[in-house]
C-alpha positions in Angstrom: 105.0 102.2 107.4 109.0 102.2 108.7 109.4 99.3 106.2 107.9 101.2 103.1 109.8 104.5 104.4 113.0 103.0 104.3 112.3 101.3 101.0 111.7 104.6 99.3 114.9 106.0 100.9 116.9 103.3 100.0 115.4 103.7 96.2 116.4 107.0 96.1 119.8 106.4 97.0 122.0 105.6 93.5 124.4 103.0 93.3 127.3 104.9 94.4 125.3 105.7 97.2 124.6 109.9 96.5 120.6 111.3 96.9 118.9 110.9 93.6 115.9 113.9 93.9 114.7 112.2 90.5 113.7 108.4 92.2 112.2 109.7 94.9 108.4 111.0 96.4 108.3 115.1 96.3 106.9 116.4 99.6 103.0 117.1 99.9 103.7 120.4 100.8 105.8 120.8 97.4 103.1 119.4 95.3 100.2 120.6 96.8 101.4 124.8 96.0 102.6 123.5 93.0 99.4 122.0 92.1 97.4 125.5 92.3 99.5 127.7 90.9 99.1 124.9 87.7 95.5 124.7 87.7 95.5 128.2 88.0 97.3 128.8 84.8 95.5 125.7 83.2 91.5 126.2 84.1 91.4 129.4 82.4 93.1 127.9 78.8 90.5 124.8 79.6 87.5 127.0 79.4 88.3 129.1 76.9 89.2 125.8 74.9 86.3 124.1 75.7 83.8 127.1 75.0 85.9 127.2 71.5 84.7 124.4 70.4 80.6 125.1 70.7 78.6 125.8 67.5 78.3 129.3 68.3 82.0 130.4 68.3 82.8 127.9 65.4 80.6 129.9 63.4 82.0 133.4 64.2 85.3 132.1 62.7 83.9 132.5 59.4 82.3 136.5 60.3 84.2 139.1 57.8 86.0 140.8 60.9 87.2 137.8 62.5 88.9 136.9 58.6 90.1 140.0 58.2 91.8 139.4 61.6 93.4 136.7 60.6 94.5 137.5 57.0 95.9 140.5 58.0 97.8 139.0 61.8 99.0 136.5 58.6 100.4 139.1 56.5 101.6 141.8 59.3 103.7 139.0 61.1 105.2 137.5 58.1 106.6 140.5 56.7 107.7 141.7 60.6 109.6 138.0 60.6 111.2 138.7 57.7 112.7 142.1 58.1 113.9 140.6 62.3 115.7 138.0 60.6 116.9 140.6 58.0 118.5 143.2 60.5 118.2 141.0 63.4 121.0 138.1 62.1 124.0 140.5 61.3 123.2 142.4 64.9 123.4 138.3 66.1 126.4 137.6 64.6 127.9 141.4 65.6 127.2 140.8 69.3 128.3 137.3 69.4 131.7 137.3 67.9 132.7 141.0 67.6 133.0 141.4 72.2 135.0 144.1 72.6 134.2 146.7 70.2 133.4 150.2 71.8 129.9 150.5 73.1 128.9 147.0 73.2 127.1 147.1 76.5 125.0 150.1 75.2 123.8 148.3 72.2 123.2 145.1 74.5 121.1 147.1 76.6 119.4 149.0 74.1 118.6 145.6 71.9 117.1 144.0 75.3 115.0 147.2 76.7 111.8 146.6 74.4 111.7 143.1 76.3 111.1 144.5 79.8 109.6 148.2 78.4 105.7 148.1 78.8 103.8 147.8 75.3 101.6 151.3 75.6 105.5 152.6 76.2 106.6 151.5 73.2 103.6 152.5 71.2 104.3 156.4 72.4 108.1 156.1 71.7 107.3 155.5 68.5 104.8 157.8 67.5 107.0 160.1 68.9 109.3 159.5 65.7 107.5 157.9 63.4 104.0 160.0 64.0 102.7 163.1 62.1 105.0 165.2 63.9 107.6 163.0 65.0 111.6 162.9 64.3 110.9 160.6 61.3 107.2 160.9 60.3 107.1 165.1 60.2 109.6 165.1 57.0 107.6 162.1 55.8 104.3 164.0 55.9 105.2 166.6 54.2 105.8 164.6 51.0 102.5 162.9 51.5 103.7 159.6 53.2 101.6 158.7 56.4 102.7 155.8 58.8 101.1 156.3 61.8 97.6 154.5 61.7 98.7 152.3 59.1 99.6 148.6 58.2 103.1 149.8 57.9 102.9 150.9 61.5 101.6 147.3 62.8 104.6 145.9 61.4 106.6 148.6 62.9 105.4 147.7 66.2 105.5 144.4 66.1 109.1 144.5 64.7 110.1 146.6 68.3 108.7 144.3 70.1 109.4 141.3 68.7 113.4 141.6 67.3 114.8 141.2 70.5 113.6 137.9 71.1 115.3 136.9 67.7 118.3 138.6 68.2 118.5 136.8 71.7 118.4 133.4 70.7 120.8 133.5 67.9 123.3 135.5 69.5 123.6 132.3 72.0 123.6 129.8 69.1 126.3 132.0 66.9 128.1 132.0 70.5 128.0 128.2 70.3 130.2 127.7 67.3 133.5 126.8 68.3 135.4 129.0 66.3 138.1 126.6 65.9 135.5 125.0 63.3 135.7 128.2 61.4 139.4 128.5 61.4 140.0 124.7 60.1 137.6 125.6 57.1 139.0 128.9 56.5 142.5 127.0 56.6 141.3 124.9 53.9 140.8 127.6 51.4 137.0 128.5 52.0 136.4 132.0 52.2 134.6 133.9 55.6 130.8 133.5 53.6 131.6 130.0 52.8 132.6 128.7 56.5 129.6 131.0 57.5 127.7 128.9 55.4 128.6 125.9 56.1 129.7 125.5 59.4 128.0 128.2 61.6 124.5 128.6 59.9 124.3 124.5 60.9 125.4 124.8 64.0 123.3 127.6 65.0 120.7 126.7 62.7 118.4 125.3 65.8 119.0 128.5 67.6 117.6 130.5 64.2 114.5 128.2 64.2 114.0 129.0 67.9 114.5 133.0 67.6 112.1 132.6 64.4 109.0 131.3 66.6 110.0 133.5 69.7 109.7 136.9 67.6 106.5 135.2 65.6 105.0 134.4 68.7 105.5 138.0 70.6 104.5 139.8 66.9 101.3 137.6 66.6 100.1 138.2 70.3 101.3 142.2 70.4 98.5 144.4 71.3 99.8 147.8 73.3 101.8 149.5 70.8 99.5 148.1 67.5 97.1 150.0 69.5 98.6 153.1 70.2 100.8 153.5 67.5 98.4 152.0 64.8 94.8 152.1 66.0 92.7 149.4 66.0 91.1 150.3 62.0 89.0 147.4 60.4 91.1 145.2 57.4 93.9 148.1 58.3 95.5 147.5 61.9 93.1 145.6 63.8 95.2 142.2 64.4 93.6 139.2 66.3 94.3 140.7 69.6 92.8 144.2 68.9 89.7 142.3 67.0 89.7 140.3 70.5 89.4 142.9 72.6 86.8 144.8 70.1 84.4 141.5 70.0 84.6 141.3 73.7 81.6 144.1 73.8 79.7 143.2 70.5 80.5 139.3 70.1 81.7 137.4 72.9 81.7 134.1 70.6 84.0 135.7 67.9 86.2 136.9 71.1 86.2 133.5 72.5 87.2 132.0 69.2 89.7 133.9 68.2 91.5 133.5 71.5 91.5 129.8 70.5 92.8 130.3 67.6 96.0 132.9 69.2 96.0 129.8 72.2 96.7 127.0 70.1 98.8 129.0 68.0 101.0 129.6 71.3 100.6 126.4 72.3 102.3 124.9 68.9 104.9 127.5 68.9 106.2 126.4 72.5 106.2 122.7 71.3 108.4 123.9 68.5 110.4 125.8 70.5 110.8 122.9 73.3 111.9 120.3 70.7 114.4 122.4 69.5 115.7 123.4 72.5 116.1 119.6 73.7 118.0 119.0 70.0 115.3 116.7 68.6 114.6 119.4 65.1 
């Protein structure tokens, strides 16, 4: 027993003689909590997986609500991705490389708020200006144009939710650009758009892919302000989660199956998201 002890210690020793945690034996005590808090978080996805996969829930896949579901969670998240990466990439860029203009902080804070602000929150906040009688909605009313309770307000809600993780992640790649870069292009004759172009939409470009999946991701699973702000209406604002939660009292196979479907959805998005973050894109 000594002589196996000191074999492992003296394995876990490098070459220049420092501790190496990496070649040697964790503690039981380390991987014994370690070990339930992951099966924990893994028995639950197992189950659901493995009841997924049984005639039953197959089948529900193909029901009318569980496509509209889908087609719609399709739709509503596209068009949410493309107006974050619309407004959300000059915000990027403006916090980023513009540090010291006046109110900074504020706009930080106010950009990161709907990441830590409860859902049901968010979903009151913005009836309160987009709604019949809100700030925004009241003067839209009265010329016949209704948002609340609409698809437009799904992808309203998903695009509060959602932007900041966008914004987030390609703020830290437009960060990452050594400016110098953009100074020896601009020195060669190419104007601001071209070196923007060419030498920090590259660079950052792995930081844009990564923001992209983030805000799909939190747009696809969003369920307390769709709810409150848009309802939960059949083939009009009831995404995968709502029709989830719905199917949990009617059809528990439909619910099981479409929380496959969000699961490995998530599941591919963090693979995505993992091989870009170790530079393998």
């Amino acid at each position: 027993m000594i002589g196996s002890g000191s074999a492992a210690f003296e394995k876990a020793i490098g070459s220049n003689g420092t501790w190496n945690p990496r070649r040697s034996w964790p503690p039981a005590l380390l991987v014994g909590a370690s070990l339930v808090l992951v099966t924990f978080l893994a028995l639950p996805l197992g189950v659901l997986l493995l009841r997924a996969v049984q005639p039953g829930a197959i089948s529900s896949l193909a029901l009318p609500a569980a496509v509209e579901a889908l087609r719609l969670t399709v739709g509503t998240t596209a068009i949410s991705v493309a107006l974050i990466v619309l407004f959300g990439t000059p915000l990027a860029y403006l916090l980023a490389r513009y540090e010291d203009f006046r109110g900074r902080w504020l706009v930080d804070a106010i950009v990161d708020l709907p990441m830590v602000l409860p859902p049901v929150v968010a979903g009151v906040a913005l009836l309160l200006v987009f709604g019949r009688r809100g700030l925004i909605g009241a003067p839209l009313a009265d010329v016949g144009v209704t948002v609340v309770f609409s698809t437009a307000a799904v992808v309203l809600a998903q695009v509060f939710i959602a932007s900041p993780f966008y914004v987030r992640a390609l703020k830290v790649g437009f960060a990452s650009v050594p400016r110098e870069l953009e100074a020896a292009a601009l020195t060669d004759g190419a104007t601001r758009f071209q070196a923007f172009v060419r030498i920090t939409v590259p660079i950052a470009f792995p930081s844009f892919v990564e923001g992209v999946v983030l805000s799909w991701a939190r747009a696809l699973g969003e369920f307390g302000a769709t709810i409150v702000f848009a309802g939960s209406l059949a083939g009009r604002t009831q995404t995968m989660p709502l029709a989830i939660f719905g199917a949990l009292e009617r059809n528990l196979d439909a619910a099981i199956a479409l929380s496959a479907v969000l699961t490995a959805v998530a599941a591919a998005m963090f693979l995505v998201v993992r091989t870009v973050s170790r530079g393998r894109f």
